[in-house]
N, C-alpha and C positions, 0 to 999 in steps of 0.2 A: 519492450515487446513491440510496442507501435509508431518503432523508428520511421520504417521503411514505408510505412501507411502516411506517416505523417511528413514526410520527404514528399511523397507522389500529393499529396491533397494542396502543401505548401507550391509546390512545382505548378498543380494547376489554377492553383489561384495569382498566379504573378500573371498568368495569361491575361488580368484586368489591370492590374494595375499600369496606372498610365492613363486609361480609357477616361472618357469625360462621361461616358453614361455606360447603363448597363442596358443593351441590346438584346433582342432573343436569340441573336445571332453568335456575340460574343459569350454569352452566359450558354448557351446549348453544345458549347465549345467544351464550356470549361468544368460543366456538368459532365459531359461524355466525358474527361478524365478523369475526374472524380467517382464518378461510378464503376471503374476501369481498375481505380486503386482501392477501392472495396472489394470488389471481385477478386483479386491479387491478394489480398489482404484475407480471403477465404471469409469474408462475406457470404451469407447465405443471398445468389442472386436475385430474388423476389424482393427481399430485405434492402437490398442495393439499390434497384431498380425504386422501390418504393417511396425510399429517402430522396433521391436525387429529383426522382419527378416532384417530389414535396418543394423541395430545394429551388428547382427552376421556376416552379410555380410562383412561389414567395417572393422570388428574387426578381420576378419579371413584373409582378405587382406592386409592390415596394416601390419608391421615387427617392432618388438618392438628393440625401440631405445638404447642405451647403457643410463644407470642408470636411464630409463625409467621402471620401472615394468610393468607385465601384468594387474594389474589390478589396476594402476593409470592408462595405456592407456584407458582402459575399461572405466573409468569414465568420460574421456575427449570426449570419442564416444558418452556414452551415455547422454552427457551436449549437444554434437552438436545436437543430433537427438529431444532433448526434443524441444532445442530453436527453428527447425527445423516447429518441431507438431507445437509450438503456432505461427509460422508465421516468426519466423527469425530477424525481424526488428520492431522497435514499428512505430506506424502508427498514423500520428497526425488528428486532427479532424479540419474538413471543414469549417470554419467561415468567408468564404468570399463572400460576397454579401452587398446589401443596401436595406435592412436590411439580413443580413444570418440568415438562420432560421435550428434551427434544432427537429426535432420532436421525442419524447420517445415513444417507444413504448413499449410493456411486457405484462406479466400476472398480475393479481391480487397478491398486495403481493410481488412484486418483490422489491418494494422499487423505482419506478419512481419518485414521489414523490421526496422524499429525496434526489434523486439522481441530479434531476434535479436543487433544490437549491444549492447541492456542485459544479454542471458544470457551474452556475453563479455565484458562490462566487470564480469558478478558474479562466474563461475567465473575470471575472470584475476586479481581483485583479493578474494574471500574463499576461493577454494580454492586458489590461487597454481598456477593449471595456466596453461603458453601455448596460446593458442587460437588457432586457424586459423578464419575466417570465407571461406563457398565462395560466389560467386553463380552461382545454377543459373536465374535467372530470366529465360527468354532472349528473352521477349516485350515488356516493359514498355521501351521505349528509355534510360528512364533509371535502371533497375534499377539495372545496374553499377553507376555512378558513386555511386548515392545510398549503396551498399553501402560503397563504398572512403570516402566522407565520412565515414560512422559509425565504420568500420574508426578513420579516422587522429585522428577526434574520443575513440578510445579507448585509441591505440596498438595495435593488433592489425592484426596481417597480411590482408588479402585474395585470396583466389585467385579468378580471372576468366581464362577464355580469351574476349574478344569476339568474335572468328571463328568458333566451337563454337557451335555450335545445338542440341548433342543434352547435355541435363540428364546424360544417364546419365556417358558417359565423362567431361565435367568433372568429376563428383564422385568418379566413380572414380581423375580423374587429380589431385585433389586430395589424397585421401586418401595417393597414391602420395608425393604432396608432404609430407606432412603428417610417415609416416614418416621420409621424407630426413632433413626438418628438424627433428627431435625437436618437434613440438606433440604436445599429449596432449588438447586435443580437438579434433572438427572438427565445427565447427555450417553444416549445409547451406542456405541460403537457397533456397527457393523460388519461383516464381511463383505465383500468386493463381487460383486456380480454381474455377469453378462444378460444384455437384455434379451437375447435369445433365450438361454436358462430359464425355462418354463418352472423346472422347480424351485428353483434360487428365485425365482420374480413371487410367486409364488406362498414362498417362506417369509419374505419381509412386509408382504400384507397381512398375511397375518400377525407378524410383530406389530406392524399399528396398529391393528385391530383389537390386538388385547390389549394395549400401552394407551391407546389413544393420545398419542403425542400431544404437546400444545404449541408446536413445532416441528416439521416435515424438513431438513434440508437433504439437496442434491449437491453432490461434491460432485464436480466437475475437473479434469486436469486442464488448463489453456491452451499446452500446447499440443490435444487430438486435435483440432482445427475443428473443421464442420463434421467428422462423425462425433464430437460432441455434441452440438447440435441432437443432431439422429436420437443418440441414445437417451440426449435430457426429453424430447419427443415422447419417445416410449414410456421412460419410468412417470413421467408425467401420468400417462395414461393406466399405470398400474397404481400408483399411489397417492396422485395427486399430492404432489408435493408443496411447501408453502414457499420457498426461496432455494435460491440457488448461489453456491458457493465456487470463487472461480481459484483453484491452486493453481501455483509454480506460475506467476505473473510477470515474474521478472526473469522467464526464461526468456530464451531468441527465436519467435515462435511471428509466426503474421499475425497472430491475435482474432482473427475475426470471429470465434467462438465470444468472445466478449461481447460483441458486437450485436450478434443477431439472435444471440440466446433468449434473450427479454422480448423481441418480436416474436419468434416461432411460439415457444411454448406460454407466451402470456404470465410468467410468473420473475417478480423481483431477483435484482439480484441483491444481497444483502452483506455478503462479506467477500474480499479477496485475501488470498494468501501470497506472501511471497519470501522465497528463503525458509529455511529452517529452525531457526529460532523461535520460539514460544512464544514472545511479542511482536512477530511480524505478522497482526491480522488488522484488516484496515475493513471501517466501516463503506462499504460502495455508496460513491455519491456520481451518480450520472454527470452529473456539471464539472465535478473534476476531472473526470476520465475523459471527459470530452475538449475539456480544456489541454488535459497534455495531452490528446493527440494532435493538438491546433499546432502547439508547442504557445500555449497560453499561461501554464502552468494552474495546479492550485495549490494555491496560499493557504485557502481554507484547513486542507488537511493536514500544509505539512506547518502549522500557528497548533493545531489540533495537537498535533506528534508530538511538539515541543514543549506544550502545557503538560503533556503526562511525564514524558520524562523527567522533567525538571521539576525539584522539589519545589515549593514554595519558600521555604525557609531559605534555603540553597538561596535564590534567585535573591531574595533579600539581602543575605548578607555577601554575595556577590554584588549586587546594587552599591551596598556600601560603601564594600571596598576598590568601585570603583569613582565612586564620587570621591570618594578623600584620594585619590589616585593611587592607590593601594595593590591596586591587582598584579601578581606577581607569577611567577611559572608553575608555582603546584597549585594554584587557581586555571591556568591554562591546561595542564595537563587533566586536572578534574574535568572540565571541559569537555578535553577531546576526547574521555571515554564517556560521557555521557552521549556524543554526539555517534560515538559508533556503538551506542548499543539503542540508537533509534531505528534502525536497520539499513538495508541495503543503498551504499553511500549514493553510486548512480542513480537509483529511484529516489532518494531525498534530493540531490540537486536538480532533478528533473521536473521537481515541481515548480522552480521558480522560472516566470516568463523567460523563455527566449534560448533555451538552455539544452534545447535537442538538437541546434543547430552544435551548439559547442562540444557536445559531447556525443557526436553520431561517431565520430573511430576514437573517443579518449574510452579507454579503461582504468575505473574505478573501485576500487575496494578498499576492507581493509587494513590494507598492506601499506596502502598510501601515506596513513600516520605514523608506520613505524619508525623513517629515520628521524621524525620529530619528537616522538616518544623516548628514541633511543637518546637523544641529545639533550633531552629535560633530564632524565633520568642519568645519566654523565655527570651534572652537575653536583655540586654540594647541596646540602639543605642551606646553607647560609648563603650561596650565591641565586638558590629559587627563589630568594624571600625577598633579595636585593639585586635584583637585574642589573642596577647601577654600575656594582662591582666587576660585569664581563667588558667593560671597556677596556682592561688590559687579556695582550695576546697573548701573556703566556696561558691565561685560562682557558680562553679559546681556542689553546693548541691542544690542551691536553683533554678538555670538553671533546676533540676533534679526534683524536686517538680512542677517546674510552669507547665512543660511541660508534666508531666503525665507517665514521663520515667524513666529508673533509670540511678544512677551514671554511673554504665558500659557503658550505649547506649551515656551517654553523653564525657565520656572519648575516647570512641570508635569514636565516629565522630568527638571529636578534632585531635586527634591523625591523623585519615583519613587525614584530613585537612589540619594537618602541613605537613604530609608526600606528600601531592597535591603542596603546596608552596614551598618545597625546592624540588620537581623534577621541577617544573616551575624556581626555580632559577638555577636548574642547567644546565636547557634547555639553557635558556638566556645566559650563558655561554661558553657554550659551541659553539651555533651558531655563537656569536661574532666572533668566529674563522674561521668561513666559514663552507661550505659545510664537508669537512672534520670532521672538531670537532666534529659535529652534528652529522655524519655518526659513530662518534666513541662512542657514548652516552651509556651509559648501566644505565639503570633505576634501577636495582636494587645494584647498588656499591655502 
């Protein structure tokens, strides 16, 4: 989403490098384009305007350090002031109560919905609470249902009275449910509403009002640009909401709703969504998001990603079997579905430093594993086990036929392979020696 942000920010920050100091002359340069590529970036301009004068400020006061340049300072200014805008700290969500209830609210089209089966597939499976999932959404005809699909695509309960037309008592009568059944939370789905919709704004105060939520969230979609902005404005001022939720993050969108959301209306943002999948909800951390717009990347979340996906046990006896040099092709292939059901491949490599430059026209998804997929799965079981045994061509012809690929793509991900197992053998080696050794590794000797 903050290619093109981060292209224009990158672009005015070379404007220093080179320079032996930073100037108010040079820096008021390279602020005016920087404030230029927020604005482009549909930046809320006050919010623009505000950062950047923050920005010059800093960066005129500041004395740049010995083998510090000006304009690696400049970039570590402008990391603080991004993380700064989006709130500084990530801000967890409210689930305590008997039953804690928390209510979605947005526009039509925002993706509450969805959203609201990924916050129960997170709080049922990283906070180990049972969650009740409510549809209050009594206008859209195919609310209900779409809600019970997500429900049973999660395992979580759905409460739905169809005949009930009135938001309030369904949720009230959920809630009532909610107790009966021991759930410890209840996530209220809404309907979509305009914030003109005097009656629709309206109706869902009074749904908090009876519910008293212990959690307010605002669904937002990323790519309205700044009438997101606008409308998180308004609803603010009808229900005072506690956080705000940004969907569809990894559309092709300027992003600056991202940005300026957390300025205007003074409330966190607490969760992104991106893609459709049930497990693509990511806790908002201001520092990461401001990292990959640098193209800094964070590490943080995507070490976070990795830990949940991957078993423990998994990792263990993967551990093992690659100290005894064991690791073989149906350990690779376990792998690489574990790595695509982390989610959206572009936004996983995008976390690591340096990485938006390499993939500003690469297109990724994934499609990308299937001729590797297709070519493990070619193989015999007895030649997955024993890598060793593809040194002869005639397996590699017929690996090459089954799989729909040619000899090249097949030699080419052996080769990948073997060069994956002896840096793993050399790793193991090298560690044996301690910290030292390790420290002394060069991958490619």
């Amino acid at each position: 989403m903050f290619s093109t942000l981060s292209q224009r920010i990158d672009k005015a920050v070379k404007n220093l490098k080179g320079k032996g100091r930073i100037t108010e002359i040079n820096v008021a340069t390279t602020v005016k384009e920087i404030r230029r590529a927020l604005v482009d970036a549909d930046v809320n301009y006050k919010v623009a305007k505000q950062v950047t004068d923050e920005i010059k400020e800093e960066a005129l006061g500041r004395k740049v350090l010995i083998n510090v340049e000006p304009g690696q300072l400049l970039v570590k200014i402008v990391h603080e002031k991004l993380t700064a805008l989006m709130g500084g700290e990530e801000e967890e969500i409210n689930i305590e109560g008997d039953p804690a209830v928390v209510l979605m609210s947005g526009l039509q089209g925002s993706g509450k919905t969805t959203f609201s089966g990924k916050l129960a597939n997170f709080i049922n499976k990283k906070r180990n609470k049972k969650v009740l999932l409510v549809a209050c959404d009594v206008y859209r005809p195919a609310a209900i249902n779409q809600l019970q699909v997500v429900g049973e695509q999660i395992g979580v309960e759905v409460y739905a009275e169809p005949e009930n037309k009135n938001p309030v008592s369904i949720s009230q009568n959920a809630i009532k449910y909610a107790k009966e059944n021991n759930h410890k939370v209840v996530i209220v789905d809404t309907a979509g509403r305009l914030a003109v919709d005097e009656e629709m704004m309206k109706e869902i105060e009074d749904v908090k009002n009876a519910i008293k939520p212990s959690e307010t969230l605002f669904v937002v979609d990323s790519m309205t640009g700044q009438d997101a902005v606008n409308t998180a404005k308004t609803f603010n001022e009808r229900i005072n909401f506690d956080g705000v939720v940004l969907t569809k993050l990894d559309g092709d969108t300027r992003g600056g709703a991202a940005l300026s959301i957390r300025a205007v209306v003074n409330k966190p943002i607490k969760f992104t969504g991106t893609g459709e999948k049930m497990d693509a909800i990511n806790v908002f951390r201001p520092e990461g998001m401001a990292g990959r717009i640098l193209d800094m990347g964070d590490i943080v979340d995507l070490v976070r990603r990795t830990e949940d996906m991957f078993e423990k046990e998994e990792m263990e006896r993967l551990n093992r079997k690659m100290r005894k040099n064991q690791f073989d092709y149906d350990d690779f292939l376990s792998q690489l579905q574990q790595i695509k059901n982390m989610g959206n491949l572009k936004d996983l490599i995008g976390m690591l430093p340096g990485m938006n430059k390499v993939l500003r026209d690469v297109d990724i998804d994934e499609n990308s594993f299937k001729p590797i997929e297709a070519i493990i799965r070619s193989m015999t079981p007895h030649e997955r086990q024993n890598p060793a045994v593809l040194k002869e061509g005639s397996r590699r012809k017929r690996i090459a036929n089954g799989s729909g690929t040619s000899i090249q793509q097949v030699n080419n991900l052996i080769k990948q392979f073997e060069d994956m197992r002896k840096m793993m053998k050399k790793m193991n080696k090298m560690t044996k020696g301690g910290k030292r050794g390790f420290a002394n590794l060069n991958p490619f000797g």
